[in-house]
SELUM-450592 format. One line per field, with one value per residue (C-alpha): x, z, y. Coordinates in pm, 1 decimal. Last residue first. Layout:
N
xx	[X|...]
zz	[Z|...]
yy	[Y|...]
***
This chain:
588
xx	[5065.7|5112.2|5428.9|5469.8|5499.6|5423.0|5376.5|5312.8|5287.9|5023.7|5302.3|5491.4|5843.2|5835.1|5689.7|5738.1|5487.4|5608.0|5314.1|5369.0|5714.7|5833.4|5689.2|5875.4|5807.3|5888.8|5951.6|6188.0|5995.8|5820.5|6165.0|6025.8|5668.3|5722.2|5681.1|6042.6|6209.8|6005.7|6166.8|6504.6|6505.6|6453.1|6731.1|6960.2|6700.8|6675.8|6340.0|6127.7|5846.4|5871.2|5743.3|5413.8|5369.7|5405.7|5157.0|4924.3|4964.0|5141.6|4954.2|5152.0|5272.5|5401.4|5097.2|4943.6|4517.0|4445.9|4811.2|4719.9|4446.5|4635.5|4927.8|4656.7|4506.2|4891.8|4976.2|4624.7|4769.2|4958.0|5247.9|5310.6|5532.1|5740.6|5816.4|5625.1|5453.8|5215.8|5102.2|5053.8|4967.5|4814.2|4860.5|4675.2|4350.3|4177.1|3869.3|3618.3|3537.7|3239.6|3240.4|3611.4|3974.2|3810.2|3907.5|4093.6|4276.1|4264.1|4428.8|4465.7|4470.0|4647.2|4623.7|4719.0|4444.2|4170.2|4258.4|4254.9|3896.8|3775.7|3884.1|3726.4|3419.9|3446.9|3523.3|3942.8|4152.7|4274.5|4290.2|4468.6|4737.8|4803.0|4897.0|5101.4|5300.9|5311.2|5425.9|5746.9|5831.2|5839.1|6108.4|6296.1|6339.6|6383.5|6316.4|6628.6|6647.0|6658.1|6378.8|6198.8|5920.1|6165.9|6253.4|5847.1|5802.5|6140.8|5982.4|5657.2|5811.0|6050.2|5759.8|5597.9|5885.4|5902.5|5543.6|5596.7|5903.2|5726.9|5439.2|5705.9|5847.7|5495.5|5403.4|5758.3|5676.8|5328.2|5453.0|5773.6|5594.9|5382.2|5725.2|5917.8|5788.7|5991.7|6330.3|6629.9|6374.8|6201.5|6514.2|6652.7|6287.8|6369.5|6725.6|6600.6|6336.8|6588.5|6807.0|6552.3|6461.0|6785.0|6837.3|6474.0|6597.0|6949.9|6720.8|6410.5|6765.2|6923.7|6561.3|6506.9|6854.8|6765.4|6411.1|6604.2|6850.4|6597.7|6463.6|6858.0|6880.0|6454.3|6465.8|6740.1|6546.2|6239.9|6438.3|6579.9|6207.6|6052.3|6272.3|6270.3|5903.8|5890.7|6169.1|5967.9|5736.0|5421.1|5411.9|5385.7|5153.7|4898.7|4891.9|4824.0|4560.7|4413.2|4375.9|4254.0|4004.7|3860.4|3882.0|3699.0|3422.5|3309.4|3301.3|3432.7|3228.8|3413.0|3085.0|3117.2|3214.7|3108.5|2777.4|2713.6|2629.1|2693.6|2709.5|2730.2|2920.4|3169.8|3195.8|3294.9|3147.4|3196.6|3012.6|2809.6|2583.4|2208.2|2030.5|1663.0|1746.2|1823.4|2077.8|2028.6|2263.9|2453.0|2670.0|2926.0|3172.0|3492.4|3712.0|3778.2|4060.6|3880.0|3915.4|4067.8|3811.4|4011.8|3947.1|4046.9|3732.2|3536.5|3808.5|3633.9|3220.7|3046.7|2890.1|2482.7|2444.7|2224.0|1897.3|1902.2|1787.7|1464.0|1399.0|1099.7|896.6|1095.0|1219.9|887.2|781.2|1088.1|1034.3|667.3|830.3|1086.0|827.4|628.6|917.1|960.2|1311.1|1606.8|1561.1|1719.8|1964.4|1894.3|1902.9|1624.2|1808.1|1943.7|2226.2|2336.8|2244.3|2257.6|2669.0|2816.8|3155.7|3213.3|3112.1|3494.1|3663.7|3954.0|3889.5|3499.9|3587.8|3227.0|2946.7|2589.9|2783.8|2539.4|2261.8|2131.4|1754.3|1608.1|1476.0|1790.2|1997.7|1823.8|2049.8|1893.7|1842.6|2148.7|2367.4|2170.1|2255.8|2641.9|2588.9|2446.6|2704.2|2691.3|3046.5|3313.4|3340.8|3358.2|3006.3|2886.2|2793.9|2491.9|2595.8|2274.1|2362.9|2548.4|2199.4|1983.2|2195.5|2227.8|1830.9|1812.8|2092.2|1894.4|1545.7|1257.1|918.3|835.8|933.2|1275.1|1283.6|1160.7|1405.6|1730.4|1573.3|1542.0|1916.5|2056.7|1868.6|2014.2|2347.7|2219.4|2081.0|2416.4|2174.0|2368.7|2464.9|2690.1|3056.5|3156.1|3019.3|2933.7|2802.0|2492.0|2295.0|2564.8|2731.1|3065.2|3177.0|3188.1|2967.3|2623.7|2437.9|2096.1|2198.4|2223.1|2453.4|2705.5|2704.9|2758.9|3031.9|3229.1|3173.1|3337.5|3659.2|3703.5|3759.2|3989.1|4234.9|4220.1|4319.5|4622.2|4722.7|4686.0|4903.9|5163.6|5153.2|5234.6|5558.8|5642.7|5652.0|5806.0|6072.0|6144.7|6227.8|6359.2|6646.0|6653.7|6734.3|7024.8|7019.7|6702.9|6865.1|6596.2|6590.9|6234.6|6173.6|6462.4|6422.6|6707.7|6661.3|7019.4|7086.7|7254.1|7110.0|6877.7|6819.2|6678.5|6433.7|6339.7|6265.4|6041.6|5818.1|5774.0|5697.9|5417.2|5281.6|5278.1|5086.0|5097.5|5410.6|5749.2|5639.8|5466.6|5867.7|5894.7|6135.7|6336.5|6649.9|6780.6|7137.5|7409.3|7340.4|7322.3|7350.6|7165.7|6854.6|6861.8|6803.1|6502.7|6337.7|6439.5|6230.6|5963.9|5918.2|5947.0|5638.6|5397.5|5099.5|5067.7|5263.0|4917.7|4703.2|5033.0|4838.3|5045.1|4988.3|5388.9|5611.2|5973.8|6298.3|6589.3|6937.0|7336.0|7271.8|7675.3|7575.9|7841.5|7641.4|7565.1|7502.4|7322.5|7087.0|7035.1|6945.5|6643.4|6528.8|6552.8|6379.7|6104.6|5986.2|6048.2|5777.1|5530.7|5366.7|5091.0|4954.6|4568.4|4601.1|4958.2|4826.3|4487.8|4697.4|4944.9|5319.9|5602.8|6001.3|6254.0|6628.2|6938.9|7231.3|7614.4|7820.3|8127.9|8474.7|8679.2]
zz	[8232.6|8631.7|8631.8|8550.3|8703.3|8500.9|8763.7|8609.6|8833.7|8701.5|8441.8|8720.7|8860.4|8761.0|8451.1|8349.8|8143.5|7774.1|7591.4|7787.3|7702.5|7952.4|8124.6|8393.6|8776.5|9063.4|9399.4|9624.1|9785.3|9960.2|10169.8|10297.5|10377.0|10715.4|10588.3|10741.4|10522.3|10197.1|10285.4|10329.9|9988.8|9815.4|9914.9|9676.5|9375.5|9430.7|9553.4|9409.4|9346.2|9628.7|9799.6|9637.5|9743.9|10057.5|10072.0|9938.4|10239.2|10198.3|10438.3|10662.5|10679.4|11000.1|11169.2|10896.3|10800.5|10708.5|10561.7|10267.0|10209.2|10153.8|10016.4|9719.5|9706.1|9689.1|9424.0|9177.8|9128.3|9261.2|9375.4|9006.6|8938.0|9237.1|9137.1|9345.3|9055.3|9076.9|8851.4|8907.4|8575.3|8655.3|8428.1|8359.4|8577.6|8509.0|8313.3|8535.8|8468.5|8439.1|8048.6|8052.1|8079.0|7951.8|7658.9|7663.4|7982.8|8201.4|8200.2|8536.8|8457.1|8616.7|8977.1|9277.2|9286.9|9126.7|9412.2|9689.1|9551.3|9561.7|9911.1|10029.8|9908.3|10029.5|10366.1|10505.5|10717.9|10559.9|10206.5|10466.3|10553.5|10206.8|10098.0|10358.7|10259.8|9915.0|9966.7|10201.8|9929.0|9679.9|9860.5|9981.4|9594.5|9456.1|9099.4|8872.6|8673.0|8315.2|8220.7|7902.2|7826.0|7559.5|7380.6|7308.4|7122.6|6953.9|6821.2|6695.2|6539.0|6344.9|6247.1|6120.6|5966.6|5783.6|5670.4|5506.7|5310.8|5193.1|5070.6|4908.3|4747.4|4573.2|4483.6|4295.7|4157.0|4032.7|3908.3|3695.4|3340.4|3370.0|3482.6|3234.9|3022.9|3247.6|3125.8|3358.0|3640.5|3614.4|3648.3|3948.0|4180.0|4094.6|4217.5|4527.4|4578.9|4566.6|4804.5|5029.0|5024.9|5093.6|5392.7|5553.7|5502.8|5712.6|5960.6|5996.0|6055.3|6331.6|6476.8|6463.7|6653.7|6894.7|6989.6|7016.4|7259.1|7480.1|7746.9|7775.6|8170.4|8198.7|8082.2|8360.6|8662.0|8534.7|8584.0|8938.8|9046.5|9000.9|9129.8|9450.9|9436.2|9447.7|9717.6|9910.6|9951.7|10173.4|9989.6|9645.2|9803.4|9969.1|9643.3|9415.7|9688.3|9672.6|9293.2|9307.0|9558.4|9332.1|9033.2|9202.7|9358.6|9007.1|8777.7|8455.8|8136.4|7836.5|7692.2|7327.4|7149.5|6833.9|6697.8|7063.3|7158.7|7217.1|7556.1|7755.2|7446.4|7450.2|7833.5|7826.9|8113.0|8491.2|8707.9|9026.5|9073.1|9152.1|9304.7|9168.7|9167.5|8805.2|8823.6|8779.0|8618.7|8712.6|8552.4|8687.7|8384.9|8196.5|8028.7|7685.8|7557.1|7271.8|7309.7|7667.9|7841.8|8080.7|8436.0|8528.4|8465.1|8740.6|8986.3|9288.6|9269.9|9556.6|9733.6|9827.3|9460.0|9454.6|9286.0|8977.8|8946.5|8710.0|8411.0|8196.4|8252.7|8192.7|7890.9|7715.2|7798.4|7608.3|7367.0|7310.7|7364.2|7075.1|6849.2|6877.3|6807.4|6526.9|6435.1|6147.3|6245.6|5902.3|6097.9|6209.1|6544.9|6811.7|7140.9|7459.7|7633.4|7969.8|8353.1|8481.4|8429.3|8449.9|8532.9|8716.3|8381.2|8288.0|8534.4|8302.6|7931.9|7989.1|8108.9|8104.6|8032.5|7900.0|7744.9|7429.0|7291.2|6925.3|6861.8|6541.6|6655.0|6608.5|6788.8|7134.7|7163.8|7443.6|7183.6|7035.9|7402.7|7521.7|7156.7|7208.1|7600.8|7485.2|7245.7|6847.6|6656.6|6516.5|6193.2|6319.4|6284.5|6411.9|6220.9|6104.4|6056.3|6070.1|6416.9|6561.6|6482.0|6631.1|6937.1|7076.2|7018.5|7237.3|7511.2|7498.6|7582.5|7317.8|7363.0|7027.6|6997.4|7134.9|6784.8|6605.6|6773.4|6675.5|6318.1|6262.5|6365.8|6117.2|5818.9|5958.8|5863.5|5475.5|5424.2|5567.7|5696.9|5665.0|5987.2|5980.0|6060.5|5698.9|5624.7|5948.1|5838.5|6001.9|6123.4|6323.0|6540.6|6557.7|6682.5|6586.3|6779.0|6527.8|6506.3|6659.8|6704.6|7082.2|7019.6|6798.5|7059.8|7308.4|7046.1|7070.0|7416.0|7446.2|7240.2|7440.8|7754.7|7566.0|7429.5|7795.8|7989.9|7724.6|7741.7|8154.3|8157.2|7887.8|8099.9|8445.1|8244.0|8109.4|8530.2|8606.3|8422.7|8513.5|8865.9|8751.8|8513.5|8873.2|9086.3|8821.2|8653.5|8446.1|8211.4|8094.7|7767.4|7586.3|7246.8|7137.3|7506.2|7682.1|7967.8|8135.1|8185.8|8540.5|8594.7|8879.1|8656.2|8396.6|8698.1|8797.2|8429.6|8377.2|8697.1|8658.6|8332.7|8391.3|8704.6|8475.8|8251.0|7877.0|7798.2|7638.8|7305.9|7587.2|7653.2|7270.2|7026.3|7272.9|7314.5|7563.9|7713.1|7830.1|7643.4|7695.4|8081.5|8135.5|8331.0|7997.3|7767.8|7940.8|7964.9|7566.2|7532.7|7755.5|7511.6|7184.6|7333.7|7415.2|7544.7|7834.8|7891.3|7877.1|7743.7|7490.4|7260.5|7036.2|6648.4|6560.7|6885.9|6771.9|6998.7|6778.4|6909.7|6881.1|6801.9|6866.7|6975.7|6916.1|7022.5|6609.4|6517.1|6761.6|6736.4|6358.6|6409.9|6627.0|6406.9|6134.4|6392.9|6468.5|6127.2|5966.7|6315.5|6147.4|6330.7|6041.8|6280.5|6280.0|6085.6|6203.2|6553.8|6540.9|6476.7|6775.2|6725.9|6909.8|6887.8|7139.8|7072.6|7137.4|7263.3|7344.3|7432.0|7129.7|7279.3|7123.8]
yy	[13241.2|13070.6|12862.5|12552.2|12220.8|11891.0|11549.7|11185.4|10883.1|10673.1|10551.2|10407.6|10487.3|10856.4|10983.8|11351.5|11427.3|11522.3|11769.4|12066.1|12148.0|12430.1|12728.2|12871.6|12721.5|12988.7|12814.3|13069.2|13271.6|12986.0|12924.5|13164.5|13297.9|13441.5|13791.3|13883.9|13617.0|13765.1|14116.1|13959.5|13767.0|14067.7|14279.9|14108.8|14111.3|14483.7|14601.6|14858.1|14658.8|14484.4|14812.7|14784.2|14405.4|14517.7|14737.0|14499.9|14262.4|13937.6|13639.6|13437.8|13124.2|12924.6|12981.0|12743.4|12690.1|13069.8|13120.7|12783.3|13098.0|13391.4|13229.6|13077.1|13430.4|13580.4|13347.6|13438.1|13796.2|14086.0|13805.3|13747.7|14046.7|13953.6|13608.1|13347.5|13148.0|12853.7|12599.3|12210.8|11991.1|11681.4|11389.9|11018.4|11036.7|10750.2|10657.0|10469.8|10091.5|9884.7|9919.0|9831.6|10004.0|10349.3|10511.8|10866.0|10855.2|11173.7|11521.0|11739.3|12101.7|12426.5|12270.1|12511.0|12779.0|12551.3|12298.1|12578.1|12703.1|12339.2|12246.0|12584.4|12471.6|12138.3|12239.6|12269.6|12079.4|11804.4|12061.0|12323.8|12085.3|11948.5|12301.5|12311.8|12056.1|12170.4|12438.6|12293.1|12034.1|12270.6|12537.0|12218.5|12119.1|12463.7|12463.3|12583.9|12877.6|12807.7|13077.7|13022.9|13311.1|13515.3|13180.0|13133.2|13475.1|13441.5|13103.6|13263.6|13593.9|13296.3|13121.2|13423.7|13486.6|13175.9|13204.1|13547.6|13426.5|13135.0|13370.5|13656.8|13326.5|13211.4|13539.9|13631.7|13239.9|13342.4|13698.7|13522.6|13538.1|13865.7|14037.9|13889.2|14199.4|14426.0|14335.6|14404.5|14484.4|14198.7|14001.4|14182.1|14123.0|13718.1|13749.2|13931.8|13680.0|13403.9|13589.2|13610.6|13276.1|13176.0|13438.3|13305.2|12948.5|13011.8|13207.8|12903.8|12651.1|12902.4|12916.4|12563.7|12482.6|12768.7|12600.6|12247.3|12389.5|12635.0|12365.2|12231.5|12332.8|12317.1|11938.8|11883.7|12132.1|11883.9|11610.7|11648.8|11792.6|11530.2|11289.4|11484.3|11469.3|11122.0|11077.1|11302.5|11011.2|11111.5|11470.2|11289.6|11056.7|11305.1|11500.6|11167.5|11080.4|11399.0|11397.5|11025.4|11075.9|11384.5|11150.6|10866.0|11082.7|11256.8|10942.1|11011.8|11128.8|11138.9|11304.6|11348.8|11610.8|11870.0|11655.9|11531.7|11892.5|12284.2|12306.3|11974.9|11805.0|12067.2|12082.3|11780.4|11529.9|11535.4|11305.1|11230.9|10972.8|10973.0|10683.4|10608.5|10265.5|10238.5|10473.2|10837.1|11083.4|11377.3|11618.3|11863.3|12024.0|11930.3|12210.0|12168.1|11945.3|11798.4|11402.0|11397.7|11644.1|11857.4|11852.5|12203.6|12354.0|12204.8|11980.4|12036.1|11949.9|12068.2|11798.4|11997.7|12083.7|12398.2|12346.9|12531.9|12840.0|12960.1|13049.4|12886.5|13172.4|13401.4|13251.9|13260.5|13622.5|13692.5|13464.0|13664.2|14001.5|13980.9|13778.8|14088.7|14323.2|14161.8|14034.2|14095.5|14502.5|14709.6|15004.7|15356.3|15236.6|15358.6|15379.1|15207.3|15375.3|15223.8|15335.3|14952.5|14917.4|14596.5|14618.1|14305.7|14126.0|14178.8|14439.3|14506.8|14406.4|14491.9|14852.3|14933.8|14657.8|14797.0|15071.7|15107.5|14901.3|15022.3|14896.4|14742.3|14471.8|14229.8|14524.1|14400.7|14135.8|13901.9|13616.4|13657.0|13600.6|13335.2|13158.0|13226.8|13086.6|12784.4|12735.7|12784.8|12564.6|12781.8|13006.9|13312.1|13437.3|13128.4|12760.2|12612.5|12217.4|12115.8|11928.8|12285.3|12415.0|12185.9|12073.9|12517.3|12494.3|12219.8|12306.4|12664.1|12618.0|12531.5|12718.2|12725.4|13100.3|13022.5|12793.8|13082.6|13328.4|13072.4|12969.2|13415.3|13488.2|13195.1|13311.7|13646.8|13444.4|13444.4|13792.4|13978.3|14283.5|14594.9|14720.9|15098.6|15200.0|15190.7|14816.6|14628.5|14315.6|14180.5|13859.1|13795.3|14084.2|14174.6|14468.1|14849.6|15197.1|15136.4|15462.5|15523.9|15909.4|15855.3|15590.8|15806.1|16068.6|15771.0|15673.0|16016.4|16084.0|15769.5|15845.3|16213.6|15979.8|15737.8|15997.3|16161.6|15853.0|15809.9|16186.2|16157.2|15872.1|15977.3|16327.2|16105.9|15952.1|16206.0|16359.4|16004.4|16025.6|16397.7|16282.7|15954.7|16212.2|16446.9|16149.3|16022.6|15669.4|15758.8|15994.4|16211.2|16432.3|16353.8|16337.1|16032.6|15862.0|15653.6|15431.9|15346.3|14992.8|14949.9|14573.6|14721.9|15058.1|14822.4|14671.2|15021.5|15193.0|14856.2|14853.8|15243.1|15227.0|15014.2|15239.9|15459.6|15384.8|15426.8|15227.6|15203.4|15322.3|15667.0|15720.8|15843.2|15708.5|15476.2|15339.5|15073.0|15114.1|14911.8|14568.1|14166.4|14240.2|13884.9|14062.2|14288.4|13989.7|13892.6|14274.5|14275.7|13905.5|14051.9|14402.1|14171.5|13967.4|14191.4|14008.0|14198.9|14533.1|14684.3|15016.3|15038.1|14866.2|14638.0|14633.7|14605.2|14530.5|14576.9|14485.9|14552.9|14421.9|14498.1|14855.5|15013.2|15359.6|15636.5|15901.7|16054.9|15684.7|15587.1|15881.7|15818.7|15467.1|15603.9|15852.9|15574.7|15289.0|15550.7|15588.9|15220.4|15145.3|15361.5|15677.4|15738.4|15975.5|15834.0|15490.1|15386.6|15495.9|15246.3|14973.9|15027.6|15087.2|14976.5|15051.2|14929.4|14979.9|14804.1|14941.6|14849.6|15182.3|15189.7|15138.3|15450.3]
***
């Protein structure tokens, strides 16, 4: 009898290993049972160890297996418990409905379903709605927990300098709170942020974490209240979500039952002191369109506005690192580059590579030929990292045989047993790392027509469009644009060596930063016209056949069809001249 082709998918959280002790070994032996018992053949294991199930983000064992199953690598995927697969629903809806697209039926140890039929989605769904409602319930019953703790004046976790958190509570870690008392004494003598963030990066005072103080770091001590003994709770809810969006004025703010590092009285006297050297800057009246995607050359950072007067009392318009601008010359220095050349030269570079389609078309020819072979070197490393994994393993089982023959070698081969187990470790981290990367590459070719057509428009709307609404397009369409390190001469400007376009018309991308960009190129075409949420809902569902017709009859093709995959970032594609140098990926 032909044996059914499955792989299974196991995940585990850190918090679950602690509170159930609901190891990955665990649900791989259930699981291996299974096979075994429905005549399974397990070609592939798909494990994500320490992953939340909040979010199919950053799960990279879970994209490889949705990869493999778009190539029909396997007829059914296994799972301990539908809730490994994912906590929402909507989640598990968008990954039971693209398996049932390439007929891969959905398989779970604790719950009986068989997603292929209308009564196995039917009682999908329903787990799938209790998975929900057991995650939203687990979290719910967690924060009545710490505003309990709160109210008590107990410390709720985090990271906070000045202290270590030993058993859930803030001992004072005596030399970083020599850090915390420099920052309030220098706020005490009336110094602002940029200056205090100088002094400390200059002595070589570092942050909890190791890495250089910015301005923001320093803002962000001197308006903790847990320096003066207080505990701060739920200021910010759903932070991972809604970021500073969720900023919530009716938070908990109590007496702690932890050491204070500051006065009170030196509390209220810098606090008397920043308000009253706070106050807004003057709005720049030239908005400046390439912040944050201009990327210093030396560090990499984003590049922010800066201005500077000339002898005549002129100002001029600049970016510089935002390194040097927030933490100082000792971390970066300012790579400045004049503000109106690179903006010309980024719409000039746009204009021209819409002007010449024979440009673009060159583009596009070799990055579809970099993208064809984009996985051969990564598979030649990982066939080389698994030949040294098995060697090493052997040598480690050889060692492990030895002590066990005669014990009192074990004193005499511990260093090298050490050593190996270390080298071992390493390689499979690597090998994690490269199985990550070959589950993003996608071979699929870029549309040349497709590109030209986007871009196009995109070119409309910038002619068209204010400087604010220039700047919001750019930062929609342009990942990062990299300039020259050195400048040709004193008198002249660095130039603009590499801009890196993103943008990704895949389903699962139209919910984000594509449908904005659609949204707005739509408010300067007729020939383009904005997706509506509903629709996006009902792509969901879509087969890839069917697709194509829905996008037609939103009046965005042959849009649909541009999707750029990440590739090698660090080889420009240069065409004709080495000013001419294009990257396209896609958006992630």
């Amino acid at each position: 009898m032909t044996k059914i082709r499955a792989v299974i998918y196991a995940r585990v959280s850190t918090e679950e290993q602690v509170r159930e002790g609901f190891s990955i070994a665990a649900q791989l032996a259930e699981l291996e049972k299974y096979a075994e018992q429905f005549n399974f053949d397990i070609i592939d294991r798909y494990v994500d160890e320490g992953a939340s199930g909040k979010s199919i983000k950053g799960r990279t064992q879970l994209q490889r297996l949705l990869k493999d199953a778009e190539k029909q690598k396997f007829q059914v995927v296994m799972l301990y418990k539908l809730d490994r697969l994912a906590r929402k629903l909507r989640d598990q809806l968008d990954i039971s409905d693209k398996l049932v697209n390439y007929n891969i039926k959905l398989v779970s140890l604790k719950e009986s379903f068989d997603t292929s039929t209308p009564t196995g989605m039917m009682t999908f769904q329903m787990f799938g709605m209790i998975a929900e409602l057991e995650r939203s319930n687990i979290i719910e019953r967690g924060k009545l927990g710490q505003q309990q703790r709160a109210r008590e004046g107990k410390f709720n976790g985090g990271v906070v300098l000045g202290y270590n958190s030993i058993n859930k509570e803030l001992v004072v870690n005596e030399s970083e709170s020599i850090i915390v008392k420099k920052i309030f004494d220098y706020a005490d003598e009336g110094q602002g942020l940029k200056a205090i963030t100088r002094r400390l990066n200059e002595a070589g005072y570092r942050s909890k974490k190791g890495n250089p103080f910015s301005t923001n770091a320093i803002k962000t001590i001197l308006n903790n209240p847990t320096y003066i003994g207080k505990i701060r709770y739920n200021q910010v809810e759903n932070w991972s979500e809604k970021r500073r969006k969720g900023k919530n004025d009716d938070f908990i703010l109590t007496n702690g039952i932890h050491e204070p590092i500051i006065t009170k009285e030196q509390w209220d006297r810098v606090h008397s002191k920043i308000k009253k050297r706070s106050y807004k800057p003057a709005r720049s009246y030239t908005p400046y369109l390439l912040s944050g995607i201009l990327k210093c050359p030396v560090c990499g950072h984003g590049m922010v506005p800066a201005r500077s007067k000339g002898n005549s009392g002129s100002q001029y318009r600049y970016y510089a690192c935002g390194q040097f601008h927030n933490k100082g010359k000792s971390i970066c220095r300012s790579n400045m580059i004049k503000a109106e050349y690179a903006e010309q030269q980024v719409m000039d570079e746009l204009h021209r590579i819409i002007a010449k389609p024979y440009i673009l078309k060159k583009l596009v020819e070799r990055i579809n030929q970099q993208r064809a072979n984009a996985e051969l070197p990564l598979l030649d490393e990982k066939k080389a990292i698994e030949n040294q994994i098995a060697k090493v393993q052997r040598k480690l089982k050889s060692l492990k045989e030895k002590i066990m023959i005669d014990p009192e070698l074990a004193e005499l081969f511990k260093p090298d047993l050490l050593a190996t187990q270390s080298e071992l470790n390493s390689l499979q981290e690597r090998l994690d790392d490269i199985t990550s990367q070959e589950a993003q590459y996608d071979n699929k070719p870029v549309d040349f027509d497709s590109l030209h057509t986007l871009l196009t428009k995109v070119q409309d709307a910038l002619q068209h469009a204010d400087r604010e609404e220039q700047k919001l397009l750019l930062q929609l369409l342009i990942q990062s644009i990299h300039i020259s390190k050195d400048k040709p001469s004193r008198r002249e400007s660095r130039r603009i060596e590499r801009i890196i376009l993103h943008f990704d018309f895949a389903i699962e991308s139209l919910h984000s930063d594509t449908t904005e960009l659609v949204r707005r190129i739509a408010s300067y075409s007729e020939l383009i016209t904005p997706i509506h949420p509903v629709a996006l809902d009902e792509m969901n569902n879509l087969s890839e056949s069917n697709y194509g017709d829905l996008m037609k009859s939103l009046n965005i093709l042959p849009l649909a069809m541009v999707r750029f995959p990440p590739h090698n970032l660090k080889s420009a594609v240069d065409l004709l001249h080495q000013d001419e140098a294009y990257e396209l990926v896609r958006v992630g």
